[in-house]
C-alpha positions in Angstrom: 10.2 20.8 19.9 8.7 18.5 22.4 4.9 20.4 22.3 5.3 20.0 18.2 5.9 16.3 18.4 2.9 15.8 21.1 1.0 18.3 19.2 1.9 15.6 15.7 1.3 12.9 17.8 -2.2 13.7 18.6 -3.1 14.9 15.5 -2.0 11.0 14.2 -4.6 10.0 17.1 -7.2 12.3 15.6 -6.4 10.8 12.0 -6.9 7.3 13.7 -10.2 7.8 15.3 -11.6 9.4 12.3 -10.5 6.6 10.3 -12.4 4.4 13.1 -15.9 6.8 12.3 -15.6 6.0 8.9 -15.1 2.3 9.2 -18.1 2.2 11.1 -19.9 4.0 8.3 -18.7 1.6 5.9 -19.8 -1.5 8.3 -23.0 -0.6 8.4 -23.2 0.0 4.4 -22.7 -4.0 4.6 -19.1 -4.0 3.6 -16.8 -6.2 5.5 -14.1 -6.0 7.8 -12.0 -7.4 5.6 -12.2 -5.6 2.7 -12.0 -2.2 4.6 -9.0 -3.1 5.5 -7.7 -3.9 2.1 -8.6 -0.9 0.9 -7.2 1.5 3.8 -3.9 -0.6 3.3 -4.1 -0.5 -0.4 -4.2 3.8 -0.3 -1.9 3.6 2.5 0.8 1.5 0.7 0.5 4.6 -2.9 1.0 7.1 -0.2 3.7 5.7 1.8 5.2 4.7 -1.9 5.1 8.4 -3.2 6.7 9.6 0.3 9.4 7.2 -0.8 10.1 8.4 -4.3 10.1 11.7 -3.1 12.6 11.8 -0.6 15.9 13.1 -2.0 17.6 10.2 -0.1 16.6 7.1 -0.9 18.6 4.0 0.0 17.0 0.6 -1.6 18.7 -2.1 0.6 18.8 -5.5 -0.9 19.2 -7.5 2.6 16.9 -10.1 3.7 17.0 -8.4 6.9 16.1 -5.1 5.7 13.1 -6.7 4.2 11.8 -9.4 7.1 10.6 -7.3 9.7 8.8 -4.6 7.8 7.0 -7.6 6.1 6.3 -8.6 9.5 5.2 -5.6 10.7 2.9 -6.0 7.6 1.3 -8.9 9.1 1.0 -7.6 12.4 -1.0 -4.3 10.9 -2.9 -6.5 8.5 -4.2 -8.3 11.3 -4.6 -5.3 13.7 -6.8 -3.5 11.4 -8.8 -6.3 10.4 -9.5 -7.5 13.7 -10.3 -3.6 15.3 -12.8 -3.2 12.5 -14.3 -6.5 13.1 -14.8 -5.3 16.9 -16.1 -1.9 16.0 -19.0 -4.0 13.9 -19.3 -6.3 17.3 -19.5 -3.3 20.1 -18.6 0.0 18.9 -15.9 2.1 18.0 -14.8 3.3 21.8 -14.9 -0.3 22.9 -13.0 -1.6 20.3 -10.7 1.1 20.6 -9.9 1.0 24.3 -9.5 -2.5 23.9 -6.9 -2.1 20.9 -4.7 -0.3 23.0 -4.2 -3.1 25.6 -1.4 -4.2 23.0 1.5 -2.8 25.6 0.5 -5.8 27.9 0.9 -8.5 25.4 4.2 -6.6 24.5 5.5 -7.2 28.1 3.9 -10.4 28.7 5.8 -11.3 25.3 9.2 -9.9 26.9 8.3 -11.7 30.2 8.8 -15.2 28.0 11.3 -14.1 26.0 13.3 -13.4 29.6 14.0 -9.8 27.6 12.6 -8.2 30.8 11.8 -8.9 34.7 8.4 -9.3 36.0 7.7 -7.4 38.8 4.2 -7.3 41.1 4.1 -3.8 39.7 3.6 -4.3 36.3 1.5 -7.9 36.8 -0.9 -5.4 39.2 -1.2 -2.8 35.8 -2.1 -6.1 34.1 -4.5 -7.1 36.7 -5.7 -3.7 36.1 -6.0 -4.0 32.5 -8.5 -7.3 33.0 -10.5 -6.0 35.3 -10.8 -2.6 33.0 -11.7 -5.0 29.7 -14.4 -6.8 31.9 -16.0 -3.6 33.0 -16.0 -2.3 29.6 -17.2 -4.8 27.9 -20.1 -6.1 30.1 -18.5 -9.3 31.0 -19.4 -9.3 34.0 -23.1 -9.5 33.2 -23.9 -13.1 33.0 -27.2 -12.8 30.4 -24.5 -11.7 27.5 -21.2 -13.6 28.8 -20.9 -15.2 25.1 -21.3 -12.4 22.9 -18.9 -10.2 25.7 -16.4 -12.9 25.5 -16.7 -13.1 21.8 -16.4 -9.4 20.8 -13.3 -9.4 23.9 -11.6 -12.2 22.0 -11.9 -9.8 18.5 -11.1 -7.2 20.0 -7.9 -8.8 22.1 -6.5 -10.0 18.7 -6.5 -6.2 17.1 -4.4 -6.1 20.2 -2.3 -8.9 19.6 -1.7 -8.1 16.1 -0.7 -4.8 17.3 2.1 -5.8 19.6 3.5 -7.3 16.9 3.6 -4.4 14.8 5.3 -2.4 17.3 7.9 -5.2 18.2 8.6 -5.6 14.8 8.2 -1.6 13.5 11.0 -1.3 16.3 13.2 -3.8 15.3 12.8 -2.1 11.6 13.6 1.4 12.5 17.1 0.0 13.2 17.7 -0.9 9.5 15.7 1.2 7.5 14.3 4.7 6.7 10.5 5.2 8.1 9.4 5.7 4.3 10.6 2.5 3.3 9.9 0.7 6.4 6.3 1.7 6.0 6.2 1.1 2.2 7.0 -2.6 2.7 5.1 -3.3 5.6 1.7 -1.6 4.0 2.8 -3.8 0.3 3.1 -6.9 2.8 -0.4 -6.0 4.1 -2.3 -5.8 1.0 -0.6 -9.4 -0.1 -2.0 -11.0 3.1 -5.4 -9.2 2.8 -5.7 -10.3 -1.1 -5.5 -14.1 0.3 -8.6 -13.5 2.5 -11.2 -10.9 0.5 -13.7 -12.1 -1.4 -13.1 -11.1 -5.3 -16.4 -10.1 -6.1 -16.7 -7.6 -2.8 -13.0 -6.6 -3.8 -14.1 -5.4 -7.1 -17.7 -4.0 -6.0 -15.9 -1.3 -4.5 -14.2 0.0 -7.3 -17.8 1.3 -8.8 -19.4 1.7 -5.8 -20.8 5.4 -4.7 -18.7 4.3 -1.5 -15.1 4.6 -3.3 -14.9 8.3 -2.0 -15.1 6.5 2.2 -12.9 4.2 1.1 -10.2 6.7 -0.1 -10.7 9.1 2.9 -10.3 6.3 4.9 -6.6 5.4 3.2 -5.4 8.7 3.4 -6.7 9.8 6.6 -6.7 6.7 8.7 -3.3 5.3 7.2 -1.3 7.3 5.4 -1.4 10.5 7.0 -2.1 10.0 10.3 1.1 7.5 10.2 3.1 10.2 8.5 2.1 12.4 11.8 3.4 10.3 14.1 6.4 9.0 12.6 7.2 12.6 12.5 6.0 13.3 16.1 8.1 10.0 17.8 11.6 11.8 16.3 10.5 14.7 18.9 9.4 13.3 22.1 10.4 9.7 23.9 8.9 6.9 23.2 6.8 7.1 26.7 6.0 10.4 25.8 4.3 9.1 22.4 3.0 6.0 23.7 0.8 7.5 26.3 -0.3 10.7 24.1 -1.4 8.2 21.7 -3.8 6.4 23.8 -6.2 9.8 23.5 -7.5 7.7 20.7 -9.9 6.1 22.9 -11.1 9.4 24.1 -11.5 10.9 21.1 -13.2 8.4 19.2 -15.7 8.0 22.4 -16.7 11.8 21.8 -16.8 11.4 18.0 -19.2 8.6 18.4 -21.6 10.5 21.2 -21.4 13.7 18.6 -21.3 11.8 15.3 -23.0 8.1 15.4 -25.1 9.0 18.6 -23.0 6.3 20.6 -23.3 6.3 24.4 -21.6 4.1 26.6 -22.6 3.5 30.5 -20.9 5.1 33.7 -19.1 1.7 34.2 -17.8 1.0 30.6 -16.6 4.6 31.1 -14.9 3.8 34.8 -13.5 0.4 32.5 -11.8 2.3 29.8 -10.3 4.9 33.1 -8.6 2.1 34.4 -7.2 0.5 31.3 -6.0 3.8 30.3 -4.4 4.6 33.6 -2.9 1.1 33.9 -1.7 1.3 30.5 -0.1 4.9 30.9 1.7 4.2 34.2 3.1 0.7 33.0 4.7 2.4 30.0 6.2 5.2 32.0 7.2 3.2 34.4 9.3 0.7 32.0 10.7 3.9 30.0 12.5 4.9 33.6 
């Protein structure tokens, strides 16, 4: 059971980092980050929906709890995928990536105000690890492109943001509601907050646009799917377990974009995104003990 839910899990990963390529593709068509991310939620919520309606057990709580933090959630993945495809148009799709999944430290530096957990030098030493993996990564350190690094490390920081607070509030979801319906809400409370910000006319370009076919590829595979995956593969393993398989996202999408876009990424960006990966993996192992 446990090599079928990290066998799920990666397959979720694999969803994800295609959905990255073909964000990328869509970037460079001229369409913007926003509006991608409209449209992956949009397919997202009808598939997440029709998962709903077809399970035999369907349980349509009324609560204003039931409802708050899957709408939350919806912010948090609204801004998460807004924000990632924003970097990827910035750097690339490895950078923006690797630099996605540095949302575990904003988790615990989010716990470490709260007082919901007790910082340690261990886990501020994965953090320091974590910086000094983002600087090497993203060419901060050269001084003749400090703004546009700091720039495309502040985008690419907020996917981050955006996606600790999915997780924090996904969790706090799962406690009240079925993953179906938690999903369903939190992908309709997406597209409401996405509507506010796209521009109409771009909105309703896509709909006769030869591109319709990315877009839809990129709502099933990159959303609904690939969430279906690893809702199914996190009932099977820990949640360290899925945590840390998930972060082959970064690796895969690197070798998609070598094969695929023609990509490449220096020996030191590749030694950055080692050490934010290893940091990342032993602090969440470390606080599932």
């Amino acid at each position: 059971m446990k090599i079928k839910g990290v066998a799920l899990i990666m397959l979720a990963a694999v969803g994800w980092g295609i959905g990255g390529m073909i964000a990328d593709t869509l970037l460079n068509k001229g369409w913007s980050p926003i509006v991608i991310s409209l449209y992956r939620g949009i397919i997202g919520f009808l598939t997440f929906f029709a998962w709903l309606l077809l399970s035999f057990k369907m349980h349509w709580c009324v609560t204003a709890r039931t409802y708050f933090w899957p709408l939350i959630a919806g912010v948090g993945v609204a801004g998460n995928s807004t924000f990632y495809f924003w970097s990827i148009q910035i750097s690339n799709v490895a950078v923006a990536a690797t630099l996605m999944y540095t949302a575990p430290v904003f988790v615990l530096l989010i716990s470490f105000l709260l007082g919901m957990e007790r910082a340690t030098w261990f886990k501020w030493s994965c953090v320091g690890g974590v910086v000094a993996g983002v600087v090497l990564l993203t060419d901060a350190y050269k001084t003749g492109i400090i703004t546009a690094s700091f720039s495309g490390i502040g985008i690419g920081l907020a996917s981050a943001l955006f996606y600790a607070l999915f997780i924090l509030a996904l969790k706090k979801a799962s406690a009240n509601g079925k993953p179906q319906f938690t999903l369903t809400v939190a992908f309709f409370s997406l597209c409401l907050v996405l509507l506010v910000f796209t521009d109409p006319k771009e909105g309703a370009a896509v709909l006769v646009s030869a591109d319709l076919g990315w877009f839809f590829l990129l709502g099933i595979v990159g959303a609904g799917i690939s969430f279906i995956l690893y809702i199914a593969g996190i009932r099977l393993v820990t949640a360290a377990t899925a945590s840390v398989v998930a972060m082959v996202e970064p690796v895969i999408v690197s070798l998609l974009g070598v094969l695929l876009l023609g990509e490449t990424m220096a020996a030191i960006q590749l030694l950055g995104m080692a050490i934010i990966l290893t940091a990342i993996t032993v602090l969440n192992l470390n606080r599932s003990l």
